[in-house]
PyMOL commands that place a pseudoatom at each C-alpha (Angstrom):
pseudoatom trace, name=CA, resn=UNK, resi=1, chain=A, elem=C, hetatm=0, pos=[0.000, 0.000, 0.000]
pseudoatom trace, name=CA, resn=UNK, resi=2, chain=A, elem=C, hetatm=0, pos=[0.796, 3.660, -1.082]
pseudoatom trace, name=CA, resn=UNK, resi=3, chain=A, elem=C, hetatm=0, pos=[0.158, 6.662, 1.380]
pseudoatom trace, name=CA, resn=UNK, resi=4, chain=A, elem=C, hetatm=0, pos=[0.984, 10.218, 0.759]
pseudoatom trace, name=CA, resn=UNK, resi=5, chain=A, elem=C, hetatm=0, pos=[0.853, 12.934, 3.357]
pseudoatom trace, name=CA, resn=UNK, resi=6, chain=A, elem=C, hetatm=0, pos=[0.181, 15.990, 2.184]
pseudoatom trace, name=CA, resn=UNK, resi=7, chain=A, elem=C, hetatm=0, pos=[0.421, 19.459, 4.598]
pseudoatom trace, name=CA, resn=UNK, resi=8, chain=A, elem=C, hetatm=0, pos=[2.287, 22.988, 5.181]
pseudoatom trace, name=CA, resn=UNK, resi=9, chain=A, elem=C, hetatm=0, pos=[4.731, 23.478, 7.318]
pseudoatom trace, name=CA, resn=UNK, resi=10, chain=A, elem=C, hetatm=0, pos=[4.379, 22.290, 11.208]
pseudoatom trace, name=CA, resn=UNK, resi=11, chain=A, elem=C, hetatm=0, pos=[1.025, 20.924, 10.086]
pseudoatom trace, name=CA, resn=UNK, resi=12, chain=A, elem=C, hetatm=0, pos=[0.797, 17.546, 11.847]
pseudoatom trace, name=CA, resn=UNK, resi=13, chain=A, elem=C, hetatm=0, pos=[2.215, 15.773, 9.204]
pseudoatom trace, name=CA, resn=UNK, resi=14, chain=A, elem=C, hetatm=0, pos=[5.393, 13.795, 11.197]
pseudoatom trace, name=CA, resn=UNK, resi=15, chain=A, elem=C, hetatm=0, pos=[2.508, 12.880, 14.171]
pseudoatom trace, name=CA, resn=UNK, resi=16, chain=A, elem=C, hetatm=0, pos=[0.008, 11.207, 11.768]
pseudoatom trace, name=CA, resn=UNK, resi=17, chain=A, elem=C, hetatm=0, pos=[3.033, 9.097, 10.353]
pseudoatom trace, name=CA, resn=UNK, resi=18, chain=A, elem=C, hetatm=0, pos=[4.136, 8.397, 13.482]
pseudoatom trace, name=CA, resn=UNK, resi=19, chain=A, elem=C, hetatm=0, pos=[0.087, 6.892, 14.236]
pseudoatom trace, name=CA, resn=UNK, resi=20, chain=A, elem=C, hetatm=0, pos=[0.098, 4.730, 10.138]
pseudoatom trace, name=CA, resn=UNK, resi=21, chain=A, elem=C, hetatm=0, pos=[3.417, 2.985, 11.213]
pseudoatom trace, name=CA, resn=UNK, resi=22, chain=A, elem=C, hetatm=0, pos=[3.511, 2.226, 15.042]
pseudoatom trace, name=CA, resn=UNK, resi=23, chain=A, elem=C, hetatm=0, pos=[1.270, -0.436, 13.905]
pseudoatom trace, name=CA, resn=UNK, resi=24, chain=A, elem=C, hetatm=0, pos=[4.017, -1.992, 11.795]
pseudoatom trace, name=CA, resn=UNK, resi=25, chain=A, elem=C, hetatm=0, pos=[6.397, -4.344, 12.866]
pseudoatom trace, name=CA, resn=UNK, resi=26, chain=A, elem=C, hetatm=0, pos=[10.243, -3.648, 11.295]
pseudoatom trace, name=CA, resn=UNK, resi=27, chain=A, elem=C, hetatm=0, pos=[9.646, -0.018, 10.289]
pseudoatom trace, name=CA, resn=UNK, resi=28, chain=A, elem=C, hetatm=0, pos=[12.291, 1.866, 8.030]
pseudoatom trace, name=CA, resn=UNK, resi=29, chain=A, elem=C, hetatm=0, pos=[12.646, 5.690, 7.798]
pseudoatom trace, name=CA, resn=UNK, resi=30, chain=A, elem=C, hetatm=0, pos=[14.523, 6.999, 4.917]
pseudoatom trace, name=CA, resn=UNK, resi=31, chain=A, elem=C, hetatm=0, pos=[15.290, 10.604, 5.926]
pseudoatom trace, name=CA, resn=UNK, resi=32, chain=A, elem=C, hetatm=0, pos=[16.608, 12.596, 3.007]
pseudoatom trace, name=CA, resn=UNK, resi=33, chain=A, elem=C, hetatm=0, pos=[17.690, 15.416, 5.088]
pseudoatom trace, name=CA, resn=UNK, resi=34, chain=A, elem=C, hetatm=0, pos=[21.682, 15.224, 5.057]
pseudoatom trace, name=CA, resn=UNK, resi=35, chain=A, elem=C, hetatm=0, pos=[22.678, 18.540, 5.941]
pseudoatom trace, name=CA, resn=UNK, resi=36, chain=A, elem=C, hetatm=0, pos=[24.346, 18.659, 9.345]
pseudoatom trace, name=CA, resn=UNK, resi=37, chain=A, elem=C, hetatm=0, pos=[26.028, 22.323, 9.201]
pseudoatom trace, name=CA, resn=UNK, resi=38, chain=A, elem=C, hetatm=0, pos=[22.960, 24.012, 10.218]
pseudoatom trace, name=CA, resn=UNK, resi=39, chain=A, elem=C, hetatm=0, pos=[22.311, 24.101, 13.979]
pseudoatom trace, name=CA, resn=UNK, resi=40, chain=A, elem=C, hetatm=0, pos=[18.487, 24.462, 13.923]
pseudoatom trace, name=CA, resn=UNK, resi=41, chain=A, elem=C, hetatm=0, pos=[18.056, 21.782, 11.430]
pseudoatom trace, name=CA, resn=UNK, resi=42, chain=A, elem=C, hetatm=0, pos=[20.179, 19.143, 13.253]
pseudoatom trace, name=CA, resn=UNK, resi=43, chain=A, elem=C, hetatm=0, pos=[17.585, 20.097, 16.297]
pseudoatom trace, name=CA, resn=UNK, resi=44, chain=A, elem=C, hetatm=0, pos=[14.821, 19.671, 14.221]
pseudoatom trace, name=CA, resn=UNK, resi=45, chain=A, elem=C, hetatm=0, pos=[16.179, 16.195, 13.278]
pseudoatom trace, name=CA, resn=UNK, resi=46, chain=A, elem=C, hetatm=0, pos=[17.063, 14.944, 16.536]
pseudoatom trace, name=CA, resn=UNK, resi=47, chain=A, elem=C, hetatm=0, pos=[13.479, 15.765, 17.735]
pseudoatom trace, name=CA, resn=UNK, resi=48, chain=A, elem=C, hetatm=0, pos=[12.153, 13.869, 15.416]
pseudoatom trace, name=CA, resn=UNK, resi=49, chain=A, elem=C, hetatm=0, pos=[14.286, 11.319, 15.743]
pseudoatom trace, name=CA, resn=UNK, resi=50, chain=A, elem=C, hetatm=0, pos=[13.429, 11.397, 19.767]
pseudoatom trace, name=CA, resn=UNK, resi=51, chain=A, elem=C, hetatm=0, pos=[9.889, 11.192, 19.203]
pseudoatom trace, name=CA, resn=UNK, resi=52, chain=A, elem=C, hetatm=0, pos=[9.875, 8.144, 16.818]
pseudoatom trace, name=CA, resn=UNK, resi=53, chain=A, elem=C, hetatm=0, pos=[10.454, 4.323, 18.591]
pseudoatom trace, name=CA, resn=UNK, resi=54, chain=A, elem=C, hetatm=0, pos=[13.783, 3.723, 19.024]
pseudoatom trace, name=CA, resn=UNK, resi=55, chain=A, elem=C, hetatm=0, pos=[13.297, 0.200, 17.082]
pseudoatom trace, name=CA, resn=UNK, resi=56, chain=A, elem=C, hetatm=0, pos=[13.001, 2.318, 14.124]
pseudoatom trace, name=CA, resn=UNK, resi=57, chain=A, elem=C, hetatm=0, pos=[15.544, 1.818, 11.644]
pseudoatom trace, name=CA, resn=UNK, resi=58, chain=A, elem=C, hetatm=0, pos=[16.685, 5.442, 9.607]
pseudoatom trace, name=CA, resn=UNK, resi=59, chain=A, elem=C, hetatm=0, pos=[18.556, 5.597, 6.405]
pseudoatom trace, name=CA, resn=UNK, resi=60, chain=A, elem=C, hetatm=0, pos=[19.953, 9.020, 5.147]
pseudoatom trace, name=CA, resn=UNK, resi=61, chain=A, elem=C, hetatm=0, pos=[19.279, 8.861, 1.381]
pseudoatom trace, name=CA, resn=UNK, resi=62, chain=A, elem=C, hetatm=0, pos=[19.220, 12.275, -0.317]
pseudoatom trace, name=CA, resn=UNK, resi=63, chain=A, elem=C, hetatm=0, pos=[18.705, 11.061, -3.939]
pseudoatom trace, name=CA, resn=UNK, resi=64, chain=A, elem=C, hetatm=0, pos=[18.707, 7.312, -5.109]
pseudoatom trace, name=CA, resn=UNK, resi=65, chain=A, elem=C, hetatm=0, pos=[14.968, 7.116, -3.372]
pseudoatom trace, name=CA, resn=UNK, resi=66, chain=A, elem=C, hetatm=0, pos=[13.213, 4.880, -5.182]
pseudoatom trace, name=CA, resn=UNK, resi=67, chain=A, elem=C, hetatm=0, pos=[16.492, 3.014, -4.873]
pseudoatom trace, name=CA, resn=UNK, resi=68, chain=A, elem=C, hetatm=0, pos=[16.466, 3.357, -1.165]
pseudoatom trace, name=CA, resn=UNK, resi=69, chain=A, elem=C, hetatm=0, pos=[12.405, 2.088, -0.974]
pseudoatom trace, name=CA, resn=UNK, resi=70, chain=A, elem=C, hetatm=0, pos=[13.066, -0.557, -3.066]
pseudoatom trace, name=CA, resn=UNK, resi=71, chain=A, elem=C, hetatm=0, pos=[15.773, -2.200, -0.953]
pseudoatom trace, name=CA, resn=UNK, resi=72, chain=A, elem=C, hetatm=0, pos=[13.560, -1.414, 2.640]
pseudoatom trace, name=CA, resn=UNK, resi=73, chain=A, elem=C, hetatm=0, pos=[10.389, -2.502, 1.512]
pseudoatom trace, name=CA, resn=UNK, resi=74, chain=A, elem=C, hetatm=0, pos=[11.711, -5.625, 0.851]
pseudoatom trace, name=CA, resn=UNK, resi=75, chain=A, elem=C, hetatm=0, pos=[13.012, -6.243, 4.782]
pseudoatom trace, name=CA, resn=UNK, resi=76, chain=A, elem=C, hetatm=0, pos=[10.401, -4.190, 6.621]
pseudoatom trace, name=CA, resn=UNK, resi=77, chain=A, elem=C, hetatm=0, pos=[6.629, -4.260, 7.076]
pseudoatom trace, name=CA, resn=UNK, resi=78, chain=A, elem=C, hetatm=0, pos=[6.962, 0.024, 6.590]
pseudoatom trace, name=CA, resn=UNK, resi=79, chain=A, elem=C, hetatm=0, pos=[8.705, 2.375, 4.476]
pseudoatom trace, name=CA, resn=UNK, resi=80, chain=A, elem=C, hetatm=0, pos=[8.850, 6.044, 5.508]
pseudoatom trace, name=CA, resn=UNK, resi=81, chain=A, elem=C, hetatm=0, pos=[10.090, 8.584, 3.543]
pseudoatom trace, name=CA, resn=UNK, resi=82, chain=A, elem=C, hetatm=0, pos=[10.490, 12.182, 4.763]
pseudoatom trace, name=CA, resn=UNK, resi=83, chain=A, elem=C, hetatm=0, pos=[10.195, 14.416, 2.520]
pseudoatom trace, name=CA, resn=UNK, resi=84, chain=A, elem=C, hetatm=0, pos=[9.517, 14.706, -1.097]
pseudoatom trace, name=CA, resn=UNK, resi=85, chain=A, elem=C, hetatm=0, pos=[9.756, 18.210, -0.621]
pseudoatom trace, name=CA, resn=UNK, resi=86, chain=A, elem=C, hetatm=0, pos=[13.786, 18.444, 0.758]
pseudoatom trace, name=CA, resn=UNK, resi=87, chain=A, elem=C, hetatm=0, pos=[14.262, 14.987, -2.455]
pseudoatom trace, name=CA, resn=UNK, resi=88, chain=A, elem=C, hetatm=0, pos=[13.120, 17.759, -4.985]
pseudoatom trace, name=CA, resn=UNK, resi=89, chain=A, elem=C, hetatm=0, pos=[15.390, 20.037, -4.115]
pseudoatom trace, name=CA, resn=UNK, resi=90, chain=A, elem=C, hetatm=0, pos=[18.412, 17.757, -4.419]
pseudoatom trace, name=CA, resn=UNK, resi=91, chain=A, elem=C, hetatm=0, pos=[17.351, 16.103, -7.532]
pseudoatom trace, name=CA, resn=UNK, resi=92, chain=A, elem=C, hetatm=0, pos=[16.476, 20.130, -8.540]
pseudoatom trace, name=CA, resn=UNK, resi=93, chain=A, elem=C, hetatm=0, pos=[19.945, 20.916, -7.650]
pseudoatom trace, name=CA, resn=UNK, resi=94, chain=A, elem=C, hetatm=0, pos=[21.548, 17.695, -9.366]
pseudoatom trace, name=CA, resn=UNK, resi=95, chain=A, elem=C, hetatm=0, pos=[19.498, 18.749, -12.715]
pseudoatom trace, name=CA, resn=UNK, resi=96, chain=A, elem=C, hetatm=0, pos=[19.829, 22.399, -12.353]
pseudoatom trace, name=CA, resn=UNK, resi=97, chain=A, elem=C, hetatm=0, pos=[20.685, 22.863, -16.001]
pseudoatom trace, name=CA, resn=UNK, resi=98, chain=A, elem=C, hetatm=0, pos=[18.266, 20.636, -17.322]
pseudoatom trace, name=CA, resn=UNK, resi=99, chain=A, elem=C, hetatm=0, pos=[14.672, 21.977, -18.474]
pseudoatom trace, name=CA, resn=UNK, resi=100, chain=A, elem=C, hetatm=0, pos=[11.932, 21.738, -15.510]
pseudoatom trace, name=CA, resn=UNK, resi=101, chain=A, elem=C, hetatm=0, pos=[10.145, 18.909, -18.237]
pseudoatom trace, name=CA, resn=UNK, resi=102, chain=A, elem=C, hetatm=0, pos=[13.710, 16.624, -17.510]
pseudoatom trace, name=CA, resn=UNK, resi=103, chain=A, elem=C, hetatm=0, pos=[12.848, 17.354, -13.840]
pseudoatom trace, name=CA, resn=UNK, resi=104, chain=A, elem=C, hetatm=0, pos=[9.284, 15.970, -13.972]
pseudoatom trace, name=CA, resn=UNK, resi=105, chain=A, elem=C, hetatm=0, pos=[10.348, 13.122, -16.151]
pseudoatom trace, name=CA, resn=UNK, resi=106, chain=A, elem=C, hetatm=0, pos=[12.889, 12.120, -13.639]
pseudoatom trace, name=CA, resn=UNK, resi=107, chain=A, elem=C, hetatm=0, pos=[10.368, 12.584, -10.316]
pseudoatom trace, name=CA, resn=UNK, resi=108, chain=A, elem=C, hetatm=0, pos=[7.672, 10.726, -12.527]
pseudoatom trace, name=CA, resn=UNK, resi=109, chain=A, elem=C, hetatm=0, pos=[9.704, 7.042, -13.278]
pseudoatom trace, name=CA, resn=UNK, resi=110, chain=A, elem=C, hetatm=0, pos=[10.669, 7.774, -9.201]
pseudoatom trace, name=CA, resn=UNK, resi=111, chain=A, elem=C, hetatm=0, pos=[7.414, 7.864, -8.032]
pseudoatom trace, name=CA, resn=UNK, resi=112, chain=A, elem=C, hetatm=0, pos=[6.477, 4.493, -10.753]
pseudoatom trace, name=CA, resn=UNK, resi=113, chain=A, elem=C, hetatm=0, pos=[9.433, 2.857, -8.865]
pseudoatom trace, name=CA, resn=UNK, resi=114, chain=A, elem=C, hetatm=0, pos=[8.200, 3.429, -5.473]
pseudoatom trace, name=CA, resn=UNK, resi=115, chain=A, elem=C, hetatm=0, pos=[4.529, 2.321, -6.145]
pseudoatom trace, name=CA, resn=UNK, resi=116, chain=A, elem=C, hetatm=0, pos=[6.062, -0.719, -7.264]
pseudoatom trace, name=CA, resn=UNK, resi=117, chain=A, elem=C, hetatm=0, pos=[8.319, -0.900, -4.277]
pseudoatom trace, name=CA, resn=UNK, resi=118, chain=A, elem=C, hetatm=0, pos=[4.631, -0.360, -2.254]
pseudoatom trace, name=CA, resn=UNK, resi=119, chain=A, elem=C, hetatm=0, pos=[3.715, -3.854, -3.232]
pseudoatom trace, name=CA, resn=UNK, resi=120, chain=A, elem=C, hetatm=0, pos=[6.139, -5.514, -1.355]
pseudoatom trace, name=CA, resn=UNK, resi=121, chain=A, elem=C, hetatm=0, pos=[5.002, -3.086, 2.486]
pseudoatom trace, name=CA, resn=UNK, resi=122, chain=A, elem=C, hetatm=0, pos=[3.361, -0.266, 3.063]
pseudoatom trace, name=CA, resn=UNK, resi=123, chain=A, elem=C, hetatm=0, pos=[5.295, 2.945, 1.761]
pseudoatom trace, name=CA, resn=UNK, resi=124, chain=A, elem=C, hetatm=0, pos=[4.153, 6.028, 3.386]
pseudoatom trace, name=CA, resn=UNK, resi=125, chain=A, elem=C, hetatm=0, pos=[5.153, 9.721, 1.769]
pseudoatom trace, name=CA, resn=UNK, resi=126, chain=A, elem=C, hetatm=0, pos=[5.756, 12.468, 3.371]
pseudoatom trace, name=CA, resn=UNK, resi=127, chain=A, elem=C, hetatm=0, pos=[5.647, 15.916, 1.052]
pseudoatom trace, name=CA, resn=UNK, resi=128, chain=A, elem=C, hetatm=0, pos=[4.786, 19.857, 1.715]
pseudoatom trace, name=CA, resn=UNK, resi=129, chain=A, elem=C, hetatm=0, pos=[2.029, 21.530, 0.287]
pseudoatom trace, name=CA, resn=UNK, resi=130, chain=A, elem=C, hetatm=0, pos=[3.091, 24.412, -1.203]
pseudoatom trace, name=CA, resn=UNK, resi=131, chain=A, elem=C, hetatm=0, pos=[0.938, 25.606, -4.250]
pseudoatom trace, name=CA, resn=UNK, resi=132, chain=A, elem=C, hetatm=0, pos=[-1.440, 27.300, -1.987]
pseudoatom trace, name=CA, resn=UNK, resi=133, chain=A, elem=C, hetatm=0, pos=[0.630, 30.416, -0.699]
pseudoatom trace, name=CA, resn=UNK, resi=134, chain=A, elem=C, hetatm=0, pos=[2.056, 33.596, -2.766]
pseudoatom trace, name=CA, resn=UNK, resi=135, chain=A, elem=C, hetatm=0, pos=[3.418, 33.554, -6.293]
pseudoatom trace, name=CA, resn=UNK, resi=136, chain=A, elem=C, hetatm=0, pos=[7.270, 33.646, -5.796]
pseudoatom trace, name=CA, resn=UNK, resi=137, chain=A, elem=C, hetatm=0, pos=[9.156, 36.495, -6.833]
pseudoatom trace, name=CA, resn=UNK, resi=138, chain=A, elem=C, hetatm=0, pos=[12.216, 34.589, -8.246]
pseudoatom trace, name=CA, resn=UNK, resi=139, chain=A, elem=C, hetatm=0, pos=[11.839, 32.579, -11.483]
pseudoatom trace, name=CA, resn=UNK, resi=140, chain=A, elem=C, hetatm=0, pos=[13.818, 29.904, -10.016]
pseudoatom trace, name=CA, resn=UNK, resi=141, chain=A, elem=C, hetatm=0, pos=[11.297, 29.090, -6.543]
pseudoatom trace, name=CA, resn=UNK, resi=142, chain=A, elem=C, hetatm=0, pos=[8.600, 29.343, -9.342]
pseudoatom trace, name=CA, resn=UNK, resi=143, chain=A, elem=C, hetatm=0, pos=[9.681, 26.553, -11.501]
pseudoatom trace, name=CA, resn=UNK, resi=144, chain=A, elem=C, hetatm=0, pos=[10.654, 24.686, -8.120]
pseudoatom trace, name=CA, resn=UNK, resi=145, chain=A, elem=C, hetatm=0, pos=[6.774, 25.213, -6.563]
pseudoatom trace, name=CA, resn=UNK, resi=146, chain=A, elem=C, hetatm=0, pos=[5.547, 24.024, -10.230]
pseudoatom trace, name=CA, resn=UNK, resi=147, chain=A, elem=C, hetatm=0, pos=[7.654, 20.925, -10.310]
pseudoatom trace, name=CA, resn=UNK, resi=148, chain=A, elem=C, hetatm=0, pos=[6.607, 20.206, -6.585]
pseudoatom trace, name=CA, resn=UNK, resi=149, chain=A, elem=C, hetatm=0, pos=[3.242, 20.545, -7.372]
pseudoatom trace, name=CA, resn=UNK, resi=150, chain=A, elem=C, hetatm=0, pos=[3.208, 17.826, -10.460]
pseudoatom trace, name=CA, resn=UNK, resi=151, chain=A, elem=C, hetatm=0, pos=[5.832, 16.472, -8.064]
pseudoatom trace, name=CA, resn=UNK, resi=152, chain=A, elem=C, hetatm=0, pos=[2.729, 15.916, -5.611]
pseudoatom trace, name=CA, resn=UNK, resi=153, chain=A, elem=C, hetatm=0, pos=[0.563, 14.869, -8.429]
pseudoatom trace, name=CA, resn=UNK, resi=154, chain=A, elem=C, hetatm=0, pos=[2.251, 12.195, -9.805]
pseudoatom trace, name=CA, resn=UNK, resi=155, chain=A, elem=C, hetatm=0, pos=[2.312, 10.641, -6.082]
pseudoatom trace, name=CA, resn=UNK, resi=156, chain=A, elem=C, hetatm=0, pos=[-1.082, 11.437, -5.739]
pseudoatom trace, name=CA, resn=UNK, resi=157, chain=A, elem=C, hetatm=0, pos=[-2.217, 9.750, -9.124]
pseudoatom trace, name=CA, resn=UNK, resi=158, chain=A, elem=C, hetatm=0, pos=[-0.254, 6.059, -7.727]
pseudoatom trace, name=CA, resn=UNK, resi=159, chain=A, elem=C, hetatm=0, pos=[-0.747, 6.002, -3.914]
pseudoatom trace, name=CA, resn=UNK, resi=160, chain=A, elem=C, hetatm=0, pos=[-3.587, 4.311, -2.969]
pseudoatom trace, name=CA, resn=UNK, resi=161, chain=A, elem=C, hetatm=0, pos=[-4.681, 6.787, 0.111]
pseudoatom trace, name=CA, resn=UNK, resi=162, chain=A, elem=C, hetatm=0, pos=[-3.868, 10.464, 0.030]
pseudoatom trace, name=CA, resn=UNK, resi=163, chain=A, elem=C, hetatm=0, pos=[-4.241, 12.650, 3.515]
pseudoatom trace, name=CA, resn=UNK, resi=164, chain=A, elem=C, hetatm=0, pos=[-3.834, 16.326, 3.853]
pseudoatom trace, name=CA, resn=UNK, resi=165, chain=A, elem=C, hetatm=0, pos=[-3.134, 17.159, 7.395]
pseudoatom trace, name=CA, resn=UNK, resi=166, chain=A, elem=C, hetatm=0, pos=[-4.376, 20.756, 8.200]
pseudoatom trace, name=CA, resn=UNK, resi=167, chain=A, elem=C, hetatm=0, pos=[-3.814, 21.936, 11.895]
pseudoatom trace, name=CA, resn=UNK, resi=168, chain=A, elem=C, hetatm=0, pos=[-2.788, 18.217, 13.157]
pseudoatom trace, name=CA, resn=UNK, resi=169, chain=A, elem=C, hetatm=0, pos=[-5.995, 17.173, 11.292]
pseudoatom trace, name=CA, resn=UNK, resi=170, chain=A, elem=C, hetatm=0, pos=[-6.272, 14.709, 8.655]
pseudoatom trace, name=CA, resn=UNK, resi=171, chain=A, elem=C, hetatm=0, pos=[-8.127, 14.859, 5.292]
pseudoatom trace, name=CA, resn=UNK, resi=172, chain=A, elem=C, hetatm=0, pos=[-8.837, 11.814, 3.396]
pseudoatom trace, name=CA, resn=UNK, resi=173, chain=A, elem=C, hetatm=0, pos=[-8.725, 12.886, 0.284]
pseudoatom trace, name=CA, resn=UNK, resi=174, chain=A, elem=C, hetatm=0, pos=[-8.206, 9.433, -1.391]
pseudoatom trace, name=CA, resn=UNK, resi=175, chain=A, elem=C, hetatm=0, pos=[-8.714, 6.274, 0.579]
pseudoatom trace, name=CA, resn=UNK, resi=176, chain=A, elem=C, hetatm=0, pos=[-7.813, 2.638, -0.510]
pseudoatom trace, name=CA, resn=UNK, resi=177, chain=A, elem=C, hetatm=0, pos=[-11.059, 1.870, -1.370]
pseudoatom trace, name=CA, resn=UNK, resi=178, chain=A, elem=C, hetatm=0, pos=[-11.209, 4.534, -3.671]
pseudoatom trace, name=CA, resn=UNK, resi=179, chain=A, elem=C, hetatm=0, pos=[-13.944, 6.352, -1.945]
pseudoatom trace, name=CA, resn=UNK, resi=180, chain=A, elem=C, hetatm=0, pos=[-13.229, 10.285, -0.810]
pseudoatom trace, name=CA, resn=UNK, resi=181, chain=A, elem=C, hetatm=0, pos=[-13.450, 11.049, 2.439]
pseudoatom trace, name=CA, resn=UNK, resi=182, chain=A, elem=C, hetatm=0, pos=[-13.396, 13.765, 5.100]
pseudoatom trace, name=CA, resn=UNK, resi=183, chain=A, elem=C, hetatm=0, pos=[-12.591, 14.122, 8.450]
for i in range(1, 183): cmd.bond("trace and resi %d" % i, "trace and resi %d" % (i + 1))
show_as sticks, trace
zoom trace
């Protein structure tokens, strides 16, 4: 099974994965999130990494995702990965001179890679929301928030069960059995 979490910033997004994987057994976070320079970021990173069960296993993969989902779905009963936001903007940075299209190409054989990966465990996404602020000034954080949002759309289109968490609430926008719901 395929979830995507959807949300802004600080939304409730890390809590309600937290809830989808306790359940599972051998759980395996990929965190893409490398950079260790910044002092607020590695504190951000260790309190998530408090609040999760210590059986957790994490992997620190900022690119080769679907790589990295295919080899933990097939030893774990979970697959987190956290976030397609902060994967975008090292696969942006790795294609920086390549057209935005190369850009969606690329994230779009990704996210076909890690639906098939979701067949082995459940895979659960983790990725910003960020098509519903202000138009960005720069060209650049334009074509970024327009790849993101196909970005989002292409995960949407194979996950099974999309969620939108808005205030630490979630929003079933797309549940396995295909129904839409709201909560």
């Amino acid at each position: 099974m395929l979830t995507l979490i959807l949300g802004g910033a600080r939304s409730g997004k890390s809590r309600l994965v937290q809830w989808l994987a306790t359940p599972a057994g051998r759980v395996v976070h990929i965190a893409i999130v490398t950079c260790h320079q910044d002092s607020e970021l590695v504190a951000r990173i260790e309190r998530h990494r408090a609040s999760r069960p210590c059986s957790w296993q994490t992997i620190e993969e900022p690119l080769a995702l679907a790589s990295a989902v295919q080899r933990a779905s097939k030893e774990s009963d979970a697959v987190l990965v956290d976030s397609l936001t902060i994967w975008l903007s090292h696969l942006s940075w790795e294609h920086r001179e390549s057209p935005p299209q190369d850009l969606e190409t690329v994230a779009q054989g990704e996210m076909d890679r890690i639906a098939a990966a979701a067949r082995e465990c459940h895979v659960i996404l983790v990725s910003n929301e960020l098509g519903s602020g202000t138009v960005p000034e720069a060209a650049v954080t334009r074509s970024f928030r327009d790849v993101h949002g196909i970005l989002n759309q292409f995960a949407a289109e194979v996950a099974d069960e999309v969620i939108l968490t808005v205030a630490g609430l979630p929003f079933y926008l797309k549940t396995a059995s295909g129904h839409e719901e709201a909560r």
